[in-house]
C-alpha positions as CSV (number, residue, x, y, z in Angstrom):
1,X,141.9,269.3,51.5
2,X,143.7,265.8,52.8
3,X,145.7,266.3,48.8
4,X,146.7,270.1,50.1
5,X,147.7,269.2,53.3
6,X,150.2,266.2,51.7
7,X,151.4,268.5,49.2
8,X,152.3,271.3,52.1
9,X,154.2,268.5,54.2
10,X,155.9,267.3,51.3
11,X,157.5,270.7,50.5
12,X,158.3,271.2,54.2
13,X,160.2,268.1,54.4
14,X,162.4,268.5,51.6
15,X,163.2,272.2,52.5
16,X,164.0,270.9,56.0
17,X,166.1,268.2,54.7
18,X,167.5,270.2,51.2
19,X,167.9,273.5,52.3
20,X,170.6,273.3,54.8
21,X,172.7,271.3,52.3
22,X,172.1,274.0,49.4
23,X,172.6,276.8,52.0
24,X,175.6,275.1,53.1
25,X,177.7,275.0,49.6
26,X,176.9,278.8,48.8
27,X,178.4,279.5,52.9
28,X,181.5,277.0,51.2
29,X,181.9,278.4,47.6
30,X,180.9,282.3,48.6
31,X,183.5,281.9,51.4
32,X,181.5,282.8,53.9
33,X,183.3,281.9,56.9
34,X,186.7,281.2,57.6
35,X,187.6,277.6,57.1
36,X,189.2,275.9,60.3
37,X,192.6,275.1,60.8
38,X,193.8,273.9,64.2
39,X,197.7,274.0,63.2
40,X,199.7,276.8,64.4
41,X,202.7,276.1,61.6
42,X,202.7,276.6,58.1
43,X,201.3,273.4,55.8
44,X,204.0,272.1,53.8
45,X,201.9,270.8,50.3
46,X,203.5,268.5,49.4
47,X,205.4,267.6,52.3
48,X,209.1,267.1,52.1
49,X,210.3,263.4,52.3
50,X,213.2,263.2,54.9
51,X,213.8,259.6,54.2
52,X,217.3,259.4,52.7
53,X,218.3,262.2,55.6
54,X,216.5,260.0,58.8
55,X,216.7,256.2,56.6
56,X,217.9,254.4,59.6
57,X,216.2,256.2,62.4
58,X,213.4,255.2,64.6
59,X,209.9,256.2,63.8
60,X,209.4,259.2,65.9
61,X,208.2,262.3,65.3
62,X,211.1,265.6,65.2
63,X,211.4,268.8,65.4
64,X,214.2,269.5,63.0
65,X,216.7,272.5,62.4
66,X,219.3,272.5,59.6
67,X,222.1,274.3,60.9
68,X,223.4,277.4,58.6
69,X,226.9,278.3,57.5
70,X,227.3,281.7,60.3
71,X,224.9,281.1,63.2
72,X,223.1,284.0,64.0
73,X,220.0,285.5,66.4
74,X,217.5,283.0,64.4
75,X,220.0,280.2,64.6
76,X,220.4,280.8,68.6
77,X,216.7,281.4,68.7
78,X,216.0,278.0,66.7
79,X,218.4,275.8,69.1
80,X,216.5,277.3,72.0
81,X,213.2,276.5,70.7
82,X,213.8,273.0,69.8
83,X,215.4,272.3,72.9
84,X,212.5,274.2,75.1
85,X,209.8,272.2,73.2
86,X,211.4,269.3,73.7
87,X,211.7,269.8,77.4
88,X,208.1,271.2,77.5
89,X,206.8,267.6,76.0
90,X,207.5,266.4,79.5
91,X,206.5,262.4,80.1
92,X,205.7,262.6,75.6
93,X,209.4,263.6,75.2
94,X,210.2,259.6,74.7
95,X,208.2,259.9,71.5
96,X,209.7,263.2,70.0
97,X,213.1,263.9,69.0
98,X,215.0,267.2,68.7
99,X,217.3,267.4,65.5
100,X,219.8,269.6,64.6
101,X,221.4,268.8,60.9
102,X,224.8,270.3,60.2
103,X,226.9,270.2,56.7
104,X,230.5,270.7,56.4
105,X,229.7,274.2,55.7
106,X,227.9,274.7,58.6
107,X,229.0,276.8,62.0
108,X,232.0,275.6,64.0
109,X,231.4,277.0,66.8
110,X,227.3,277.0,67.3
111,X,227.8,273.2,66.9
112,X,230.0,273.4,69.7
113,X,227.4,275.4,71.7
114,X,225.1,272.4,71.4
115,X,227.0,270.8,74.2
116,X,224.4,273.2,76.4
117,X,221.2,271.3,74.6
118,X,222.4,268.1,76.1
119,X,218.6,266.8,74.4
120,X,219.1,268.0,70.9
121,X,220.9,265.5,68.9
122,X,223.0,266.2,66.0
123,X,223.0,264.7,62.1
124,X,225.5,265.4,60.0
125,X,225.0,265.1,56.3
126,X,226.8,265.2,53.7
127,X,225.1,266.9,50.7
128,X,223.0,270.1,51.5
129,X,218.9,269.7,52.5
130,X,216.7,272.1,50.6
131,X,215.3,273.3,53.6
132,X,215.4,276.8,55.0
133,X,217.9,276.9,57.8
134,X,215.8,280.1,59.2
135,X,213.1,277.8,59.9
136,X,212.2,274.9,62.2
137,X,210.7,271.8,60.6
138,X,208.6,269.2,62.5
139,X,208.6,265.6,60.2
140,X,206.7,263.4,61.1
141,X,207.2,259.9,61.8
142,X,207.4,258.3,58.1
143,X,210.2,261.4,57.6
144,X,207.7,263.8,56.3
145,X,208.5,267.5,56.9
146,X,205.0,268.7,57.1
147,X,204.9,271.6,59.1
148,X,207.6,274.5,59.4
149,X,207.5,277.8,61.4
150,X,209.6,280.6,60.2
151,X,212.1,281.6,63.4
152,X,212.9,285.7,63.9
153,X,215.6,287.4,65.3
154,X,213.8,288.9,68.3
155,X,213.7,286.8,71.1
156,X,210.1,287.1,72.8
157,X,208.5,286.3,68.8
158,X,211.0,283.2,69.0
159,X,209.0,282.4,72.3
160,X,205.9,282.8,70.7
161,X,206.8,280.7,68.0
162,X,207.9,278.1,70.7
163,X,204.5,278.0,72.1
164,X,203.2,277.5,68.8
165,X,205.5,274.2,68.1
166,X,204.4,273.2,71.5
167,X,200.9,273.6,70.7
168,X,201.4,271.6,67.5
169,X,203.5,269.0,68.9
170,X,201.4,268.1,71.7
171,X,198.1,267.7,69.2
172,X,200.1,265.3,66.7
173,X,201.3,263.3,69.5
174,X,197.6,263.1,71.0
175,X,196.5,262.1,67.9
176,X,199.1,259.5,67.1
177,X,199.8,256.1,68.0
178,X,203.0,255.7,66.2
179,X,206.0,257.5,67.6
């Protein structure tokens, strides 16, 4: 009786102690559930090094815009959103950096208009990035571009997409001690 009584513990004890594990890697590989991501941009794997762009610059961390040839509703939409996020980082604002990047191709006259961002600073490169100039980057503070977030045309979805940078920006600056 005492033999059958060890035997029945024994095989309660490793079910307890095996069969979450086993249960959990069928919920993993069966898919399950939907796997947790906190960011509200796009994942850039790999990320992009920004290096030779930002070589001399401080470590922070910046939301970046490359500036097209004809500056359109996304363009306008983008320079808003930087600029708003930026604003919206309030007392973190020291730590970020809003980053416009303009070629010699790039629009004469929107890189006039960033006189109105007074906060958004301006790079100008010589060679072409390969980023997408309909999208707003944030690099981090090695000059990673690891996160982008597509901008439309339509002005409340740029909003939305603002709150989304905001979102993002304000967890990576929580979470960092660099920058």
């Amino acid at each position: 009786m005492n033999n059958a009584a060890s035997k029945k513990t024994l095989i309660i004890m490793v079910a307890v102690f095996v069969l979450p594990v086993v249960l959990a890697k069928l919920a993993l590989d069966n898919n399950w559930f939907t796997k947790g991501a906190t960011n509200k941009g796009q994942l850039l794997a790999p990320t992009i090094d920004m290096s030779s762009l930002l070589e001399d610059a401080e470590p922070k961390w910046r939301l970046l815009y490359v500036m097209p040839s004809e500056c359109d509703a996304v363009c306008e939409n983008a320079l808003f959103s930087i600029n708003q996020v930026w604003l919206a980082l309030g007392k973190e604002s020291d730590r970020a950096q809003a980053v416009v990047v303009t070629t010699a191709s790039s629009d004469k006259n929107a890189i006039a208009a960033l006189e109105d961002y007074p906060f958004v600073e301006t790079l100008t490169v010589t060679t072409p990035t390969a980023l997408a100039s309909s999208s707003v980057y944030i690099v981090d503070t090695q000059n990673n571009a690891m996160l982008f977030y597509d901008i439309k045309d339509d002005r409340k979805d740029a909003v939305m997409e603002s709150r989304n940078m905001l979102a993002d920006m304000r967890k990576l600056l929580k979470l960092s001690r660099i920058g």
